[in-house]
N, C-alpha and C positions, 0 to 999 in steps of 0.2 A: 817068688814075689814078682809080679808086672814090674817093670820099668815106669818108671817116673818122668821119663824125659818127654818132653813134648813133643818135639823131633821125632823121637822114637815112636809112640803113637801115632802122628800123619801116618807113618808107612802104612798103616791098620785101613788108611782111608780108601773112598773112590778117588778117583782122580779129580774129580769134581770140586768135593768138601776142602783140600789143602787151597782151590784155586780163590773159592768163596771167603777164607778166614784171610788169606793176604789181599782180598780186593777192599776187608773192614780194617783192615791192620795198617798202621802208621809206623814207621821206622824211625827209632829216637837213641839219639847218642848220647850219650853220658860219661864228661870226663872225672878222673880221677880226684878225687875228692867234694864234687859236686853233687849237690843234694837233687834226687829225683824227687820226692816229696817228702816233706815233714810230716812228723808226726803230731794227729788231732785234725788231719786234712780229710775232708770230704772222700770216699774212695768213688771217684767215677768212674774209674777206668781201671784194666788190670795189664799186665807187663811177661812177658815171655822174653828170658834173656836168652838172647843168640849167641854172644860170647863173655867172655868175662867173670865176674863174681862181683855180687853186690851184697854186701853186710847191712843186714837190719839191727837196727840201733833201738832199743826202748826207747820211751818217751820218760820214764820215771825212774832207771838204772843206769845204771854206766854200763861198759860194757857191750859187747852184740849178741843178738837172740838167737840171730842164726846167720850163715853165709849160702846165698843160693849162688848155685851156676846154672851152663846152658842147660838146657831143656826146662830149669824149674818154671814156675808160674809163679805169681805171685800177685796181692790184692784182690783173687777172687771175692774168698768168701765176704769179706766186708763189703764190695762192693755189689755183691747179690744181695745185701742183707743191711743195705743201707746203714751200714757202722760207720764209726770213724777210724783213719787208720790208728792201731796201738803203734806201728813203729818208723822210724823215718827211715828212708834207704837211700845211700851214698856210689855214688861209683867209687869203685877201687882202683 
């Protein structure tokens, strides 16, 4: 099975494509316990964590959906596809 890490993918790239995605990319901090966004929020934008774990929390359970680390993605497809987010994501 491919790898999932994003990280790991660049290496796949030109040297070019890695230079183009950090000239769109903004770098955003998020402390522990601090909501990156709620859930029911517009998805404009998507997130590539570099370090850390960030726990996705339903909007209508208790509980977390899932924990991603570095390389995951996350907020793509809703934000391709004009949804709303289903979950809020906290730093850890």
């Amino acid at each position: 099975m491919p790898s999932r890490d994003f990280f790991v993918f660049c290496t796949s790239l030109s040297p070019t494509e890695p230079r183009a995605v950090g000239t769109l990319s903004q770098v955003r901090h998020s402390g522990k316990g601090q909501t990156i966004y709620p859930a029911g929020d517009p998805a404009d934008d998507f997130f590539i964590i570099s370090r850390g774990i960030i726990p996705l929390v339903p909007a209508a359970a208790k509980g977390v959906a899932a924990y991603l680390k570095r390389g995951d993605i996350f907020v793509d497809l809703e934000g391709f596809t004009d949804r709303l987010r289903p979950n809020a994501a906290r730093g850890r």
